[in-house]
N, C-alpha and C positions, 0 to 999 in steps of 0.2 A: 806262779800260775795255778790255777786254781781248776782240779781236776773235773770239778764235780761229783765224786765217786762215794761221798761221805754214806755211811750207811749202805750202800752195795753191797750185795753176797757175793766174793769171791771166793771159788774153787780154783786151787792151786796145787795141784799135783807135782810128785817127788819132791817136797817141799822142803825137807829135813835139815838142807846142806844144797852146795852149787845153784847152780841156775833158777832152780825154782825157792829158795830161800830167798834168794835176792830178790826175787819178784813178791815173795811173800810182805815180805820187810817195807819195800816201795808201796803198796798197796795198802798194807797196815798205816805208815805214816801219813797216806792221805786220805785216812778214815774209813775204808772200807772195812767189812765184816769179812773174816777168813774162814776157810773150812782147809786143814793143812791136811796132805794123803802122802804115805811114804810108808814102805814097807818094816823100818825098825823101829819098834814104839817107844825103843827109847831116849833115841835120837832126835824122834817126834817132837815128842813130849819137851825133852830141852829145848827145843827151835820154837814151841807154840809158849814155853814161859818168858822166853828171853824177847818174843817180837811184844805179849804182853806189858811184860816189865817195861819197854824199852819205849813203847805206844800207846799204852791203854787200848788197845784193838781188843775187840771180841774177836777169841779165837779158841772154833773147835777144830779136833783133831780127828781122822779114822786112820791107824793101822793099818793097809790093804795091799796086797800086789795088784798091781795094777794088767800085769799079764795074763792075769785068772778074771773070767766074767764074773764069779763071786768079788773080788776085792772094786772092781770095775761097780757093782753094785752096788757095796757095801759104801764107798765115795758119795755115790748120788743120793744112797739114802740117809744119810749125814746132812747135805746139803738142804736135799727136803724136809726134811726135819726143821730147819730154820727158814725156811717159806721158798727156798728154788734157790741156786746159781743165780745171781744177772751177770755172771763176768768168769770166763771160764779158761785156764789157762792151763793146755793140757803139756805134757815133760816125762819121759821116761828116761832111765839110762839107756848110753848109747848101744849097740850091738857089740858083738864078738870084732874085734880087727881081723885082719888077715886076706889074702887072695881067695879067688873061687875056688880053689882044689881043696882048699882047706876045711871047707866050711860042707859037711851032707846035708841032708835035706830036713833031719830033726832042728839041725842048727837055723835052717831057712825058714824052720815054720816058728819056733821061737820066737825069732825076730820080729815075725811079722806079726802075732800075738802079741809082746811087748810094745813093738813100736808103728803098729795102725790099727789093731782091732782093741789096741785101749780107748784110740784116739777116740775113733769110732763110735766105743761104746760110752765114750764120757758125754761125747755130743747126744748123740742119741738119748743118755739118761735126764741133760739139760736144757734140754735146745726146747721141748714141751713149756717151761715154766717161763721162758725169757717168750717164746710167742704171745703167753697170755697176757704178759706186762706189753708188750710193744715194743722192748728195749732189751739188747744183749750183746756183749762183747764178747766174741772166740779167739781167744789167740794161741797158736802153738806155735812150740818151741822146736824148730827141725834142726837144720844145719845148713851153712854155707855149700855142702856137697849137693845140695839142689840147683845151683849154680854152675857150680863146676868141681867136680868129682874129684875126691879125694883119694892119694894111692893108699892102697891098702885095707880102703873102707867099704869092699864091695854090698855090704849088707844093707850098711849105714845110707851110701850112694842109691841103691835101688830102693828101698823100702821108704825113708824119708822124701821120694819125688813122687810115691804115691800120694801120703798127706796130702803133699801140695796137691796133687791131680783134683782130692775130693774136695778141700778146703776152697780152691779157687771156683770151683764146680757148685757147692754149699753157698757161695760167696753170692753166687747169682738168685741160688732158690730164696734165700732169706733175706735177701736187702730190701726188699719194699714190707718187711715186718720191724724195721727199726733193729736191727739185729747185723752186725758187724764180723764179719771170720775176716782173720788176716794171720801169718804165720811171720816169724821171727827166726833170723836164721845167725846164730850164732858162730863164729870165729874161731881163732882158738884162744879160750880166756881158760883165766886161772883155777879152775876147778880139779876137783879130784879124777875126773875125768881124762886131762890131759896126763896126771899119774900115771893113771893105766896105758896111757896109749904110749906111754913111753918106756915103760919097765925095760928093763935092759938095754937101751937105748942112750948111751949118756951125753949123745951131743942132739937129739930131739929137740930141746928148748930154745937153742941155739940155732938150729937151721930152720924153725919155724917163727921165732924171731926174727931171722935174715930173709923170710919171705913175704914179711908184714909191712906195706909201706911204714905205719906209723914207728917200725922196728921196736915194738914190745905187744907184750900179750893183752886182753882184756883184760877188763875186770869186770866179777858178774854185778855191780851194778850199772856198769854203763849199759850193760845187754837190759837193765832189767830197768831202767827207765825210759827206753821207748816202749816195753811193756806196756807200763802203766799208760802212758800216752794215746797206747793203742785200745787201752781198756775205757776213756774217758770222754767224758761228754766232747771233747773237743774234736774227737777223731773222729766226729759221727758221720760223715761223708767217705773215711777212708775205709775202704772193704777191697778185698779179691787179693792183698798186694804180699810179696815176698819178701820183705828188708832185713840187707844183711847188718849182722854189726861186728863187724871185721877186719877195720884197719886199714882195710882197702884191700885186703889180701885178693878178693873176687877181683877179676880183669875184665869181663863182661861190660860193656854198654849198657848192658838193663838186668 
């Protein structure tokens, strides 16, 4: 199938490793233009030679924290530099785990810095350049906890059902500009991510295995090719929607 996407600017944030590598990677091999954003530069740097090598994709990089409105800036102004985003694929790591008594209130504004005033700010810095063309793909990357909440994830759980609140909300202002938001909610796939959430934990993999209809984990390309799909001229009717990729783990009806 054939994406359409060739020559696209895509921004892809936390790109380095996990989820948003894989989405890198998919986009690169159906000819889009990358702009890769990740806080280790030289993590970066290895992920933007190897999708090169591996593609021929044009691909630049920026170094940025994405939870500081500088590094949030420092992304878009990369992007413009190469004529605007059309394809915007926002990803942060996940929050702190643990119950509410755990977490004070520096911890609660972190989070929400990291994982919705990037979002925020990424859109905001792109959403200008995709109005002028007529054409724009937003997709971010939350979690199945927008669904149904996960034990232990209280930060993760509230702050990721904001995205949706504004995404779905965004979804409406911008659909008659040819401009697409839709948000991607991933499961529990193989990433360095589920590492952390399992640290001292050594039967983790095994009970979240036994709660996955498919009974095994992702993998981040399967989360990262509906990505692409969602970024591509074929999707160009689907906007507002939440899709999980999760094995079935979500119980939900919708």
């Amino acid at each position: 199938m054939k994406l359409g996407i060739e020559g696209r600017l895509a921004l892809v944030a936390a790109s380095s490793r996990g989820l948003g590598r894989a989405v890198a990677d998919e986009l690169a091999r159906e000819g889009a233009r990358l702009v890769l954003c990740a806080r280790g530069r030289d993590a970066l740097e290895r992920a933007a030679g190897e999708i090169r090598d591996r593609t021929g994709a044009e691909v630049h990089t920026v170094a940025a924290d994405l939870s500081t409105e500088a590094g949030v800036e420092a992304a878009v102004a990369v992007a413009m530099e190469q004529g605007g985003a059309e394809i915007l694929f926002t990803n942060t790591g996940g929050p702190p785990p643990g119950p509410f008594a755990r977490h004070g209130i520096e911890v609660w504004r972190g989070a929400v810095r990291q994982n919705l005033e990037s979002v925020v700010g990424l859109i905001r810095g792109t959403l200008p350049a995709m109005e002028r063309r007529g054409w724009g793909r937003i997709v971010n990357c939350t979690s199945v906890a927008v669904k149904q909440p996960v034990e232990g994830l209280i930060l993760s759980n509230s702050i990721r059902a904001a995205v949706t609140g504004m995404a779905r909300t965004l979804a409406n202002e911008v659909a008659a500009k040819g401009i697409t938001v839709n948000n991607v909610l991933p499961g529990f796939t193989r990433t360095e991510r589920l590492d952390e959430l399992a640290a001292g934990d050594p039967e983790a993999f095994a009970r979240w295995e036994a709660e996955i209809p498919m009974g095994r984990l992702g993998e981040p390309a399967e989360f990262a090719a509906l990505v692409a799909f969602l970024c591509s001229e074929r999707a160009g009717y689907l906007t507002g929607t939440s899709i999980p990729v999760d094995g079935g783990w979500v119980r939900g009806l919708i």
